[in-house]
C-alpha positions as CSV (number, residue, x, y, z in Angstrom):
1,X,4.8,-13.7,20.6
2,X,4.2,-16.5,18.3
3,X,7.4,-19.2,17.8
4,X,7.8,-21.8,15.3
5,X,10.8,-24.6,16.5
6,X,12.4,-21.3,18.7
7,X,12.0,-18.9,15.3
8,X,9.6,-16.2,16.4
9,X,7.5,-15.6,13.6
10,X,4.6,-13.4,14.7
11,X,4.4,-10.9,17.7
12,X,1.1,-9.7,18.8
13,X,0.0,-6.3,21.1
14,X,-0.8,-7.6,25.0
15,X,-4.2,-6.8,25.3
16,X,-4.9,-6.1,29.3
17,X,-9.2,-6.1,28.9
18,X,-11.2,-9.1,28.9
19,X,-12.9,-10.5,25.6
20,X,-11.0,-7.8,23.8
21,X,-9.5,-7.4,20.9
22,X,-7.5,-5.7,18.0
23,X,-7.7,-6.3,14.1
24,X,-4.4,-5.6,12.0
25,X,-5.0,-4.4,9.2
26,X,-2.4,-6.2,7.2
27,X,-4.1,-9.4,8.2
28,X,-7.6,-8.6,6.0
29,X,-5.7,-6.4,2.7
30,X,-6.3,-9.8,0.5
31,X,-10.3,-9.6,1.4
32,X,-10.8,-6.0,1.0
33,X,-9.2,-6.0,-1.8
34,X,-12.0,-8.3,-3.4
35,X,-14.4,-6.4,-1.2
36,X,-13.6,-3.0,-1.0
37,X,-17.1,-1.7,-0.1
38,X,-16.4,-3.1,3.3
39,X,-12.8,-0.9,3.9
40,X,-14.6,2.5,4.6
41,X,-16.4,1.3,7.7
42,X,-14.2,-1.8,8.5
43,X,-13.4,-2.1,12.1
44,X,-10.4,-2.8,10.7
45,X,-9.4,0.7,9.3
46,X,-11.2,2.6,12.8
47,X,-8.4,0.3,14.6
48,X,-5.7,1.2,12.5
49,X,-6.6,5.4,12.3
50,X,-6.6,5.0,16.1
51,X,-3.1,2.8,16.4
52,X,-1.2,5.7,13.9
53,X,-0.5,3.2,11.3
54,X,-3.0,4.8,9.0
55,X,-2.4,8.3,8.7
56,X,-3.1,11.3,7.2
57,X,-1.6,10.7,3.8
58,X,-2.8,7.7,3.4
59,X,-6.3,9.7,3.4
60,X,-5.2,12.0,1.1
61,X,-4.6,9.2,-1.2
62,X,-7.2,7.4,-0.6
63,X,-9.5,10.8,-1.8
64,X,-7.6,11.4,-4.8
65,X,-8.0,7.7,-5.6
66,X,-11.8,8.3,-5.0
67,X,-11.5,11.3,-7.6
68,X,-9.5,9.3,-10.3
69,X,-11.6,6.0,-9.9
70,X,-14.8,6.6,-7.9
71,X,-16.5,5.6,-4.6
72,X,-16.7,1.5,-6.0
73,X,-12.8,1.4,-7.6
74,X,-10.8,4.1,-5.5
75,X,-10.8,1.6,-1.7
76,X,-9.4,-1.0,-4.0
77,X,-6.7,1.7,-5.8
78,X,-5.5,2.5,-2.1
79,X,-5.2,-1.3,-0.9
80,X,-3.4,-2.5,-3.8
81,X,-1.2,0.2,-2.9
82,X,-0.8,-1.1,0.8
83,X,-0.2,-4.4,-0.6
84,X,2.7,-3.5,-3.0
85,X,4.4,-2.1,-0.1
86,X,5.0,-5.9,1.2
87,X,6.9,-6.3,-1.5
88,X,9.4,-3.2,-1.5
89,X,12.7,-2.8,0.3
90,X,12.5,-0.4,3.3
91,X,14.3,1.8,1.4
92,X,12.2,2.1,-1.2
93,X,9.4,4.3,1.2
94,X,9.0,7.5,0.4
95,X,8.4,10.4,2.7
96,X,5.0,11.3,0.7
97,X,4.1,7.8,1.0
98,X,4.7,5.9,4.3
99,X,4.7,2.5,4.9
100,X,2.3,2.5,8.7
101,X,0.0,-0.5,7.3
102,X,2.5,-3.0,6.3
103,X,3.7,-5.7,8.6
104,X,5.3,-4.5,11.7
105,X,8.8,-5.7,13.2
């Protein structure tokens, strides 16, 4: 847990191995964006696939995405997607569209 004057503002998964370590997504959506080329094979995404925050629908947007705007334009499609969910209330998910990459708790 990270605290600023007794506020916690950040709070972090205890890892138990040494010199490990875990990428969040959320962290890295402002420099994919602007380099979505790197998003397929990003450590990144393998992290989040594996933690259940990206799931399988966010794979089947991310292919129709590829479809509509290509292999260069569709990785960019999906995480300005991710990103507008920031900005939405919870109640504004949808069941179709899940919010698993946004910030947690």
């Amino acid at each position: 847990m990270v605290y600023d004057q007794n506020v916690e503002v950040a709070r972090h998964e205890r890892l138990i191995a040494k010199g490990a370590g875990r990428l969040d997504l959320d962290h890295y959506l402002e420099v994919l964006v602007r380099k979505p080329g790197t998003f397929p094979g990003s450590t990144t995404l393998e992290q989040a696939r594996s933690a259940g925050r990206f799931i399988p629908v966010h794979d089947a947007w991310w292919d129709q995405a590829r479809k509509i705007h290509g292999e260069r334009d569709g990785p960019r499609a999906l995480i300005e997607v991710v990103l507008l969910g920031r900005h939405l209330p919870p109640n504004m998910s949808s069941p179709a569209w899940p919010q698993p990459c946004g910030p947690g708790p």
